[in-house]
SEKELUM-946578 format. One record per residue: residue in three letters; chain; z negated, y negated, x negated of N, C-alpha, C in turn. Coordinates in nm, 4 decimals. Atoms other than C-alpha are relative to their C-alpha. Example, Ala and Ser with C-alpha at 12.3 -4.5 7.8 and 13.67 -1.06 7.14 Angstrom:
% residues 2
<r code="ALA" unit="A" n_zz="0.0000" n_yy="0.1190" n_xx="-0.0890" ca_zz="-0.7800" ca_yy="0.4500" ca_xx="-1.2300" c_zz="0.0000" c_yy="-0.1200" c_xx="-0.0900"/>
<r code="SER" unit="A" n_zz="0.0060" n_yy="0.1190" n_xx="0.0820" ca_zz="-0.7140" ca_yy="0.1060" ca_xx="-1.3670" c_zz="-0.0730" c_yy="-0.1090" c_xx="0.0770"/>
This chain:
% residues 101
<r code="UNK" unit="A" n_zz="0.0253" n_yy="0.0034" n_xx="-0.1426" ca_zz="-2.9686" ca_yy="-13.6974" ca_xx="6.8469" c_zz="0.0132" c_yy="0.1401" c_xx="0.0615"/>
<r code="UNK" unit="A" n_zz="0.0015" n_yy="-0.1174" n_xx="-0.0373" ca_zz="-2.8328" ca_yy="-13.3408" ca_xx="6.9209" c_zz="-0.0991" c_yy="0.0840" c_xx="-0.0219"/>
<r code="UNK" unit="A" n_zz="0.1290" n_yy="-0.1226" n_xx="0.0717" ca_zz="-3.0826" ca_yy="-13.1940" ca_xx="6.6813" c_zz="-0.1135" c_yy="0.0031" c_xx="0.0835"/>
<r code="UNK" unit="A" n_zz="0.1294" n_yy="0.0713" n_xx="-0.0635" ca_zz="-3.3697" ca_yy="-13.3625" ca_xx="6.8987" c_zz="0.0321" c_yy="0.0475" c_xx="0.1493"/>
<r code="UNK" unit="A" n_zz="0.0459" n_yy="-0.0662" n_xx="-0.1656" ca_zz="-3.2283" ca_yy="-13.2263" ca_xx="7.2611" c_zz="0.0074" c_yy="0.1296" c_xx="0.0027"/>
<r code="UNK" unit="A" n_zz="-0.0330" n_yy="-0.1742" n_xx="0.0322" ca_zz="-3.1288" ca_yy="-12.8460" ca_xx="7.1293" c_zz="-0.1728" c_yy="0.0166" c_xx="0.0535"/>
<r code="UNK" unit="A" n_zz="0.1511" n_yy="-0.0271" n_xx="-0.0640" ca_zz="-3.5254" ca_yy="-12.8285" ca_xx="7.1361" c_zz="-0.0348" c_yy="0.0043" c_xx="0.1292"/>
<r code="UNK" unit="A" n_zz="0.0639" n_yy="0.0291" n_xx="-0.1488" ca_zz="-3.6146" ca_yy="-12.9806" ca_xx="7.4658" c_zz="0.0885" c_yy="0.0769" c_xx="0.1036"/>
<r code="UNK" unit="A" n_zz="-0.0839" n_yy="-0.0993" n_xx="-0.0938" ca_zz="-3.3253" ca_yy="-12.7693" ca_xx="7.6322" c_zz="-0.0661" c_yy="0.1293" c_xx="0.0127"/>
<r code="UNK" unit="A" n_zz="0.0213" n_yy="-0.1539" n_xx="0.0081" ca_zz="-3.4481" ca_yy="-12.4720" ca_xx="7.4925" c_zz="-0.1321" c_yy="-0.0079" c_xx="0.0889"/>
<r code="UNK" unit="A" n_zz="0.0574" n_yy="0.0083" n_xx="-0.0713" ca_zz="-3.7975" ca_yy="-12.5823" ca_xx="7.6158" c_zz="0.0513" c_yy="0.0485" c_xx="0.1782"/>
<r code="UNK" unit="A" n_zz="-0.0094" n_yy="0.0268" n_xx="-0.1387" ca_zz="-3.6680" ca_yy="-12.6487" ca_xx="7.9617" c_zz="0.0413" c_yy="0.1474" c_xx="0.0483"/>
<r code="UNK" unit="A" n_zz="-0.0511" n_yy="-0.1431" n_xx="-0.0632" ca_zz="-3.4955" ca_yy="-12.2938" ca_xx="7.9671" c_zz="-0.0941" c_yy="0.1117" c_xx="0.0059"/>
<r code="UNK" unit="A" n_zz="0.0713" n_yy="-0.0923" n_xx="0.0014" ca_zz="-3.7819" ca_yy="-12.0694" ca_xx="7.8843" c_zz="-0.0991" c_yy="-0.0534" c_xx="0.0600"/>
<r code="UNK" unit="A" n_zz="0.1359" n_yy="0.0284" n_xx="-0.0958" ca_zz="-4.0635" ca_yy="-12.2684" ca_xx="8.1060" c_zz="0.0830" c_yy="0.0695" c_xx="0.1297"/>
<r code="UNK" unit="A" n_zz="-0.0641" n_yy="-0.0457" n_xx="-0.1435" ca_zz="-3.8132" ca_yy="-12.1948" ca_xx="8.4099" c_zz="0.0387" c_yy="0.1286" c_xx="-0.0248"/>
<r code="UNK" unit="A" n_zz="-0.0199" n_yy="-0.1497" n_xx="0.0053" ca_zz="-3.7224" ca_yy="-11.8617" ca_xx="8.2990" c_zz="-0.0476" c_yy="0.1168" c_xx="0.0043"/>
<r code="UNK" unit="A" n_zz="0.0179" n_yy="-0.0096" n_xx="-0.0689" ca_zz="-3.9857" ca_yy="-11.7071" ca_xx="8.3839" c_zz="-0.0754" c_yy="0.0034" c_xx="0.1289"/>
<r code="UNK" unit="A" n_zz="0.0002" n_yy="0.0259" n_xx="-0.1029" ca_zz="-4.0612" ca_yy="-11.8026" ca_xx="8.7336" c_zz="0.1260" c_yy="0.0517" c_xx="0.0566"/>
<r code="UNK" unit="A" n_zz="-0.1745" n_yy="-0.0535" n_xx="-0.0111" ca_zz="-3.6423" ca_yy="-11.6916" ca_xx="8.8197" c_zz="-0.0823" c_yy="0.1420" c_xx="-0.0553"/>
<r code="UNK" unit="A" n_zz="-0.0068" n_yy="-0.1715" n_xx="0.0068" ca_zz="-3.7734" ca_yy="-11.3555" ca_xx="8.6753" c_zz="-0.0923" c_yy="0.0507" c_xx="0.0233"/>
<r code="UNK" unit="A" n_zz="0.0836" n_yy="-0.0680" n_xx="-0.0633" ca_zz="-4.0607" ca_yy="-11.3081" ca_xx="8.7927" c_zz="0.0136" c_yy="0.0264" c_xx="0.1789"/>
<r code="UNK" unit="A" n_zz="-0.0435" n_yy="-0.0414" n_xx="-0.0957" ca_zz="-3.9256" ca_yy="-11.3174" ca_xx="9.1392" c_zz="0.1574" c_yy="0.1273" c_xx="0.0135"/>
<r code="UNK" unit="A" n_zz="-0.0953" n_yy="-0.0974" n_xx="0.0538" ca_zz="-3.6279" ca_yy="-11.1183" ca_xx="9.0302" c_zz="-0.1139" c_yy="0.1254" c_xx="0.0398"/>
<r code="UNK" unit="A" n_zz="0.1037" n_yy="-0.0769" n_xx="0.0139" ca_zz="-3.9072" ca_yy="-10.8782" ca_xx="8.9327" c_zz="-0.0827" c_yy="0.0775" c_xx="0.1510"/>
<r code="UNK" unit="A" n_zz="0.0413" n_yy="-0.0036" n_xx="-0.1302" ca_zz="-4.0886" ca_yy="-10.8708" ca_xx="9.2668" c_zz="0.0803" c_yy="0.0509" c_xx="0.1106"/>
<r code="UNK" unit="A" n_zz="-0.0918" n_yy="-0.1203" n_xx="-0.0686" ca_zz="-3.7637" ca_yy="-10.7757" ca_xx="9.4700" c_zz="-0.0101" c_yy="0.0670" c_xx="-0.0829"/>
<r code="UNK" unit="A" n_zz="-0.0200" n_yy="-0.1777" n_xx="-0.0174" ca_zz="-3.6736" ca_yy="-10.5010" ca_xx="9.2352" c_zz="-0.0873" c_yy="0.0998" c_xx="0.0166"/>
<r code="UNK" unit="A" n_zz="0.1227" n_yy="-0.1026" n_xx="-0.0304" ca_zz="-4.0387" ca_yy="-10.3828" ca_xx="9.2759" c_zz="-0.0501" c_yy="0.0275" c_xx="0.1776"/>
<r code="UNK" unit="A" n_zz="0.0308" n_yy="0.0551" n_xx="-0.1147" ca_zz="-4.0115" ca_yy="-10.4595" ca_xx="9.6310" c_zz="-0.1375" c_yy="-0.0390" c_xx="0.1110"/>
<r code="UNK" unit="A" n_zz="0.1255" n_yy="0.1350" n_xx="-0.0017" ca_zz="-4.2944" ca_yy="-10.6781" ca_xx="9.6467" c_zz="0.0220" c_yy="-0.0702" c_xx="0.1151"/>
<r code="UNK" unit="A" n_zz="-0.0041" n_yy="0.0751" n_xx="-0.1086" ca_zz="-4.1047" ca_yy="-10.8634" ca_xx="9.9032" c_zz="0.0038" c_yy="0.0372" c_xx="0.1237"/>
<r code="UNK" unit="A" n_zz="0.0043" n_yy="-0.1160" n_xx="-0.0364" ca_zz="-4.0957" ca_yy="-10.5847" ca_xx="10.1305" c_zz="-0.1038" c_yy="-0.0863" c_xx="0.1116"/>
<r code="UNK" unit="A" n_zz="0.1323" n_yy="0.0645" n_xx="-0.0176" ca_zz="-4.4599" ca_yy="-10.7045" ca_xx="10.2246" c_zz="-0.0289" c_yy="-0.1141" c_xx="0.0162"/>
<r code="UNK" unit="A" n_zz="0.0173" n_yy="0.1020" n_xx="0.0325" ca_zz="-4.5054" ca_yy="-11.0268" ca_xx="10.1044" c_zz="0.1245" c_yy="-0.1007" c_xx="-0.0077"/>
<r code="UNK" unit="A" n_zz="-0.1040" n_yy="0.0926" n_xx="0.0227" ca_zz="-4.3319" ca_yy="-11.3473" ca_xx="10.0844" c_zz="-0.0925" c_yy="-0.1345" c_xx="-0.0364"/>
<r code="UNK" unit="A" n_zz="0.0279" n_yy="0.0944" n_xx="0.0412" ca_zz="-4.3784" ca_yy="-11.6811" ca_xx="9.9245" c_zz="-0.0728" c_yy="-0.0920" c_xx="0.0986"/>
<r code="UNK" unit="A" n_zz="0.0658" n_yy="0.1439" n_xx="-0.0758" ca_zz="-4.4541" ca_yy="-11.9017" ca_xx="10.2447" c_zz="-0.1268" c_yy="0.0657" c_xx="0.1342"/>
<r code="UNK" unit="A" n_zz="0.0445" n_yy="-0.0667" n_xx="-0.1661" ca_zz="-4.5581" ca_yy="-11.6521" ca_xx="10.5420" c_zz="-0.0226" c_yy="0.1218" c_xx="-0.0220"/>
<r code="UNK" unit="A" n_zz="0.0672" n_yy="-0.1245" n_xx="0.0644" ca_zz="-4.7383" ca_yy="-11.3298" ca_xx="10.5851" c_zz="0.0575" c_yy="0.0813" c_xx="0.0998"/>
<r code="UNK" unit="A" n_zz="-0.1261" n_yy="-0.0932" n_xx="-0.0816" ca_zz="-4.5368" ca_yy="-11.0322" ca_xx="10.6729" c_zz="-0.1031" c_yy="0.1250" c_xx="0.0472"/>
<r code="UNK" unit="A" n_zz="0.1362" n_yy="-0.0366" n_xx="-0.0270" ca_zz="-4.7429" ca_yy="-10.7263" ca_xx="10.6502" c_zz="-0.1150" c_yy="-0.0194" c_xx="-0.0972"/>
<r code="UNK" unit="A" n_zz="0.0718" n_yy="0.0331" n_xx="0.0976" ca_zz="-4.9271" ca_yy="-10.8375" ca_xx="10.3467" c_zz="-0.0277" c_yy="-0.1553" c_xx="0.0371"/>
<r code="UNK" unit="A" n_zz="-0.0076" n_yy="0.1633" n_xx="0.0329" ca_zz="-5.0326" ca_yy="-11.2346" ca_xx="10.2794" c_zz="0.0598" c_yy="-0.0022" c_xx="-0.0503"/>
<r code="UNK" unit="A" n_zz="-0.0716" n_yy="0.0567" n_xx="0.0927" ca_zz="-4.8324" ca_yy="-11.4502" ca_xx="10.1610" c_zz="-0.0519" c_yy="-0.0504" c_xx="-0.1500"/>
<r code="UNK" unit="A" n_zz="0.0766" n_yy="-0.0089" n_xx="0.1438" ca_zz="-4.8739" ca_yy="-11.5162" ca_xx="9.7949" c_zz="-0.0391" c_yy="-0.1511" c_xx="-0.0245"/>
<r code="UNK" unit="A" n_zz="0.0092" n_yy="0.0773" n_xx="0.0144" ca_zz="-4.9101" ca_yy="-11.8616" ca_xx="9.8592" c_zz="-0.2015" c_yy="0.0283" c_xx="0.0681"/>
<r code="UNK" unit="A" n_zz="0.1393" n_yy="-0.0402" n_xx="-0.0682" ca_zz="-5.2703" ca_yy="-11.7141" ca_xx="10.0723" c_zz="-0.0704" c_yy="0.0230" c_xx="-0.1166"/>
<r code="UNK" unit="A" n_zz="0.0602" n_yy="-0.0343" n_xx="0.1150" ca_zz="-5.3065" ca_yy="-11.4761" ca_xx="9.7797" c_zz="-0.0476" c_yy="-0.1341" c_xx="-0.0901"/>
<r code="UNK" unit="A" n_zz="-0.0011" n_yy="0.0618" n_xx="0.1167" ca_zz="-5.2814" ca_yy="-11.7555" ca_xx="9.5306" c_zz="-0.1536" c_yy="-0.1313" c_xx="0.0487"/>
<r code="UNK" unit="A" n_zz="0.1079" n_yy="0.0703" n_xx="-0.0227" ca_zz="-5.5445" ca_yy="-12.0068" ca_xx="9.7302" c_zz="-0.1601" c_yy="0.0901" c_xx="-0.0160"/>
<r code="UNK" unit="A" n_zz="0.0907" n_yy="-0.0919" n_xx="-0.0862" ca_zz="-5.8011" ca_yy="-11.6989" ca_xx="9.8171" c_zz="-0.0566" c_yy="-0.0341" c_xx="-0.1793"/>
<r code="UNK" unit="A" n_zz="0.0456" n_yy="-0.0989" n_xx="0.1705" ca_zz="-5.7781" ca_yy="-11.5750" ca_xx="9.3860" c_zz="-0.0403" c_yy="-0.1706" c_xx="-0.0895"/>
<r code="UNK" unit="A" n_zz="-0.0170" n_yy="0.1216" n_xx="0.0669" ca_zz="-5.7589" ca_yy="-11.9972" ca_xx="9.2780" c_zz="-0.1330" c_yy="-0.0561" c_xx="-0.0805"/>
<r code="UNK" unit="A" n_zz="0.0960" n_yy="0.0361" n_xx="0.0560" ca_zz="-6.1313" ca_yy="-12.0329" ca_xx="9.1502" c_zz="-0.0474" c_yy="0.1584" c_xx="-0.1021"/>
<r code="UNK" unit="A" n_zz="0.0314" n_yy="-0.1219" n_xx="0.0013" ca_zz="-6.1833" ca_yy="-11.6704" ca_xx="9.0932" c_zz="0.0181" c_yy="0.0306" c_xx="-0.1799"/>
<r code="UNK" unit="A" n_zz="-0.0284" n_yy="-0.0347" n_xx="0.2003" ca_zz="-6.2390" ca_yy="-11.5751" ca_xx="8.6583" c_zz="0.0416" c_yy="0.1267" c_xx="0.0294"/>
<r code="UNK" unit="A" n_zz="-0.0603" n_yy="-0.0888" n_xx="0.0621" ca_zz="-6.0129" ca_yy="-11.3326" ca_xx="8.5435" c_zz="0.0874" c_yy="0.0359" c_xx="0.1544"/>
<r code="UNK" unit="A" n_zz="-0.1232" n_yy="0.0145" n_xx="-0.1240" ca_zz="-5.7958" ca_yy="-11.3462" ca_xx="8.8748" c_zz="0.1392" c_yy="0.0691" c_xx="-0.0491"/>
<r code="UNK" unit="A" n_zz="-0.1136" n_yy="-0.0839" n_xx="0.0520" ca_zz="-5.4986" ca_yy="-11.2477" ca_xx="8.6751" c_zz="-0.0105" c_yy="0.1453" c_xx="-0.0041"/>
<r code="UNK" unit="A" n_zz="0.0060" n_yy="-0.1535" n_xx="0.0240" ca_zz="-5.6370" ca_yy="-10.9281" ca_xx="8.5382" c_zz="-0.0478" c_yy="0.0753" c_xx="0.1638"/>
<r code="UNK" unit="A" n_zz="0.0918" n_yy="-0.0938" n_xx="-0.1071" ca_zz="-5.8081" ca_yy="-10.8528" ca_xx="8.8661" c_zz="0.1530" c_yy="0.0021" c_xx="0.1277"/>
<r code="UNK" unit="A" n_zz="-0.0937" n_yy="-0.0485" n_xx="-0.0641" ca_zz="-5.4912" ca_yy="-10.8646" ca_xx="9.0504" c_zz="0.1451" c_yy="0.0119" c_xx="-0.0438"/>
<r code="UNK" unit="A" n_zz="-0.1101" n_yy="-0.0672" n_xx="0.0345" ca_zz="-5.2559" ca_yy="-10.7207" ca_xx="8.8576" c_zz="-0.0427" c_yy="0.1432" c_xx="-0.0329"/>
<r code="UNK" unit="A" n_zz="0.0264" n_yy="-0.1201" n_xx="0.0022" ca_zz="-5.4616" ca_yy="-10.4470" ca_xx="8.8518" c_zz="0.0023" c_yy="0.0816" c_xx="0.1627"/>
<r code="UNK" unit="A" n_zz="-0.0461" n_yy="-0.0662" n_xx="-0.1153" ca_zz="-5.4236" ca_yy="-10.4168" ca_xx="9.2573" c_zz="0.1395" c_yy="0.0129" c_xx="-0.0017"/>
<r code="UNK" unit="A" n_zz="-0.1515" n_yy="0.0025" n_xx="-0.0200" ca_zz="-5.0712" ca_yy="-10.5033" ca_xx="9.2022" c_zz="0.0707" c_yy="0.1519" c_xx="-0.0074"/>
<r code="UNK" unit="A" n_zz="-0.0010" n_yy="-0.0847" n_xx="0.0837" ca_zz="-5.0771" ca_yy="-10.1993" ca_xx="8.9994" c_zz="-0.0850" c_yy="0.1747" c_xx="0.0747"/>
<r code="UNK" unit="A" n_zz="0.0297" n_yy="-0.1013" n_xx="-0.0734" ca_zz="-5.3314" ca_yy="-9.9547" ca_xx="9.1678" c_zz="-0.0372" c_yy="-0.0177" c_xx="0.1746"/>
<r code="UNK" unit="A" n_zz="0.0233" n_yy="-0.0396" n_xx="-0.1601" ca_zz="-5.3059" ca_yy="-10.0811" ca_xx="9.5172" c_zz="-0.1453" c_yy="-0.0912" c_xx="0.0390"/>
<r code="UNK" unit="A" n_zz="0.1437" n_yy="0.0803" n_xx="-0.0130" ca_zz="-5.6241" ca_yy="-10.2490" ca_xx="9.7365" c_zz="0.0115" c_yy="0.0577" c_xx="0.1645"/>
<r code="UNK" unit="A" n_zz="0.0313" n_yy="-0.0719" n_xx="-0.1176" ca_zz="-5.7882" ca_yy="-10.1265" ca_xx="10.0753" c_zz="-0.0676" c_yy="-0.1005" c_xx="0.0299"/>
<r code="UNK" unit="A" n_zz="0.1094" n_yy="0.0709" n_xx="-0.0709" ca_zz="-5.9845" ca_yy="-10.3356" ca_xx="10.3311" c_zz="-0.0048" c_yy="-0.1781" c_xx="-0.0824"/>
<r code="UNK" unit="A" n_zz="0.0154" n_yy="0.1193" n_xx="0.0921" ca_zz="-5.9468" ca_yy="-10.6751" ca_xx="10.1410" c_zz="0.0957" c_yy="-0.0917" c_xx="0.1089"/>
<r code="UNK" unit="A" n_zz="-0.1320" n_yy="0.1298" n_xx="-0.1231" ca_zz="-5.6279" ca_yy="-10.8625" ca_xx="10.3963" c_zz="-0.0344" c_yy="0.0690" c_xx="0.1311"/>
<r code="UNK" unit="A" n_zz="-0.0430" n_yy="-0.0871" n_xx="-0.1736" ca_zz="-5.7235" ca_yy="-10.6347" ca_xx="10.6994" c_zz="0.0055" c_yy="0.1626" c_xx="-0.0318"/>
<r code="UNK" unit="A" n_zz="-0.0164" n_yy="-0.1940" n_xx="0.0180" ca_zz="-5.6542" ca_yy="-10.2594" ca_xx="10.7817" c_zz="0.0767" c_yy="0.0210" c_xx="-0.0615"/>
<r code="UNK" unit="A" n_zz="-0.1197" n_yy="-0.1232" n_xx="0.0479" ca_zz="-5.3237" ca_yy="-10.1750" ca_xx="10.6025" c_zz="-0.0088" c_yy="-0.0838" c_xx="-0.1009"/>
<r code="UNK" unit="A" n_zz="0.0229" n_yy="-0.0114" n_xx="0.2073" ca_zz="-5.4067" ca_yy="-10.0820" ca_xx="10.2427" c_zz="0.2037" c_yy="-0.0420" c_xx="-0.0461"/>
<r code="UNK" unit="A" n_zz="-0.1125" n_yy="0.0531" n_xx="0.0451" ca_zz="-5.1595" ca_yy="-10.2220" ca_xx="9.9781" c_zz="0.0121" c_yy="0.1327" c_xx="-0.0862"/>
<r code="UNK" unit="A" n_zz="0.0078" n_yy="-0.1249" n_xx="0.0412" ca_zz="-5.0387" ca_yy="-9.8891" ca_xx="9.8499" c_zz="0.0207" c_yy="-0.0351" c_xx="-0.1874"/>
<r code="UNK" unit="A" n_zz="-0.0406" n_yy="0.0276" n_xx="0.1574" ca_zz="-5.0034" ca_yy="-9.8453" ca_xx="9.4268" c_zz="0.1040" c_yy="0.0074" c_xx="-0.0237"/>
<r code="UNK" unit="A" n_zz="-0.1751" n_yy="0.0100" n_xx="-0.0011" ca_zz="-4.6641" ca_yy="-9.9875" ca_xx="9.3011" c_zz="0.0399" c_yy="0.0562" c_xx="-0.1715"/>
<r code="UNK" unit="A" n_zz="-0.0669" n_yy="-0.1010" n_xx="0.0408" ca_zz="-4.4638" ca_yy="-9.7761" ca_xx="9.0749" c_zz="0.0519" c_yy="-0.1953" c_xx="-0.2027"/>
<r code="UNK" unit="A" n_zz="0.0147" n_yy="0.1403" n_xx="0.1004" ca_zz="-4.5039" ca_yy="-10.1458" ca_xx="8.7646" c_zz="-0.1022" c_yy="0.0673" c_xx="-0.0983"/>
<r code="UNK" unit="A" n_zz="0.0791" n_yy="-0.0475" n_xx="0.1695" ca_zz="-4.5872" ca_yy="-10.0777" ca_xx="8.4065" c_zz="-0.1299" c_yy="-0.1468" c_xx="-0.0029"/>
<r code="UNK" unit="A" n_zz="0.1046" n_yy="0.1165" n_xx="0.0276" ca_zz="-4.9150" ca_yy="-10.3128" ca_xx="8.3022" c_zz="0.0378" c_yy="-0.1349" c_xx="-0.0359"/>
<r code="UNK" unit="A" n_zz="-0.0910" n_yy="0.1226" n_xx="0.0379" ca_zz="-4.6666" ca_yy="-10.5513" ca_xx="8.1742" c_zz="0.0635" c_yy="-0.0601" c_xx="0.1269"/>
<r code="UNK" unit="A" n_zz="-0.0192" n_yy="0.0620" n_xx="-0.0898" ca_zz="-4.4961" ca_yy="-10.6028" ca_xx="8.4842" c_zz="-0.0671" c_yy="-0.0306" c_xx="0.0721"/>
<r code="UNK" unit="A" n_zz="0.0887" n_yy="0.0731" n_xx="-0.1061" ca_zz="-4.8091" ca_yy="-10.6285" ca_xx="8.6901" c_zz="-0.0358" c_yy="-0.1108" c_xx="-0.0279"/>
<r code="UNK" unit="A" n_zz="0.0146" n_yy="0.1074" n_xx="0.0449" ca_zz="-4.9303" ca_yy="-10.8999" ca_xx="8.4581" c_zz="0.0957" c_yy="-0.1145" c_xx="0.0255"/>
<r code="UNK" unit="A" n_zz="-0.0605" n_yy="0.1004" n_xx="0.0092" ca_zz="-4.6396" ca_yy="-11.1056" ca_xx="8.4819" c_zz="0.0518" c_yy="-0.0280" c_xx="0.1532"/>
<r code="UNK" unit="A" n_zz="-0.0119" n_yy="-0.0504" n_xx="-0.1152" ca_zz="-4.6045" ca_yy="-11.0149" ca_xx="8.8693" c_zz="-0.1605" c_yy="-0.1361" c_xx="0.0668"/>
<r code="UNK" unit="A" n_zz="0.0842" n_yy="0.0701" n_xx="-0.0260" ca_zz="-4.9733" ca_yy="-11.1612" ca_xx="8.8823" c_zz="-0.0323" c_yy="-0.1426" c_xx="-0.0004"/>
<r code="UNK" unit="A" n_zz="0.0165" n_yy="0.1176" n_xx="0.0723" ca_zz="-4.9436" ca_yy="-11.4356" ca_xx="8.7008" c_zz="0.0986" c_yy="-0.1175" c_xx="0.0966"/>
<r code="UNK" unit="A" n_zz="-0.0937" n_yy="0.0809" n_xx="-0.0739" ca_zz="-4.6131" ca_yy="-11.5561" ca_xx="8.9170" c_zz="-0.0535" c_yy="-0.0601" c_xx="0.1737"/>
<r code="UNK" unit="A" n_zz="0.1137" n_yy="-0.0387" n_xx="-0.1335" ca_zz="-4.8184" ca_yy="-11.4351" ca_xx="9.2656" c_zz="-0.0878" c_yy="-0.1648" c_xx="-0.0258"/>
<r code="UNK" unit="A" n_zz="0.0825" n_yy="0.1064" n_xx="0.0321" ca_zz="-5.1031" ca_yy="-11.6945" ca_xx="9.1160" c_zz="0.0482" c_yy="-0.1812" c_xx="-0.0285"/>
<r code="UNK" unit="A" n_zz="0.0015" n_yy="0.1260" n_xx="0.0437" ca_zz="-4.9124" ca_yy="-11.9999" ca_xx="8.9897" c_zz="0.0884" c_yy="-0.0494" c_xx="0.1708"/>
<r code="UNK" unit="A" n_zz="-0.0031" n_yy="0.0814" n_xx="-0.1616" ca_zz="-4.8290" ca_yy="-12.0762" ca_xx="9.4203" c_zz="-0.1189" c_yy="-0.0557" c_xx="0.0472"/>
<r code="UNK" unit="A" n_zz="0.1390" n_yy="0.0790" n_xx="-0.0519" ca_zz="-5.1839" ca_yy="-12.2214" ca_xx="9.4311" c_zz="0.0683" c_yy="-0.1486" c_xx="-0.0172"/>
């Protein structure tokens, strides 16, 4: 019986783990700065982002590459400047951004 929930624990810990670090992630890049999960500060909220990018192919790569070098004229006048995130963190930055659709 133990042998059989060790698995499904472990499951349960690395589906939620990360989501917890990808917001982690986001403050220390201060992502939140800008943005926030429900409401739009001076950026959209990523719940906006995440409806706007929700049909969109390759959505991930295509915004973790603004995440990464920034975006102009796309939410309004004030550009999203380029954030200081290795390709790895934009990806997983994007990916968190995206799964609020």
């Amino acid at each position: 019986m133990i042998k059989k929930a060790i698995p499904a624990l472990l499951t349960v810990i690395v589906v939620m783990a990360p989501a917890q670090a990808s917001e982690e992630l986001a403050k220390a890049k201060n992502c939140m700065t800008c943005h926030s999960i429900e409401r739009k500060i001076v950026g959209p909220s990523y719940k906006e982002i995440a409806a706007k990018r929700a049909a969109e192919k390759g959505a991930e790569a295509a915004l973790a590459g603004k995440i990464k070098g920034g975006s102009k004229d796309e939410w309004g006048k004030v550009p999203m400047p380029a954030n200081a995130v290795s390709d790895a963190e934009a990806a997983t930055l994007a990916k968190w951004v995206l799964s609020f659709k």
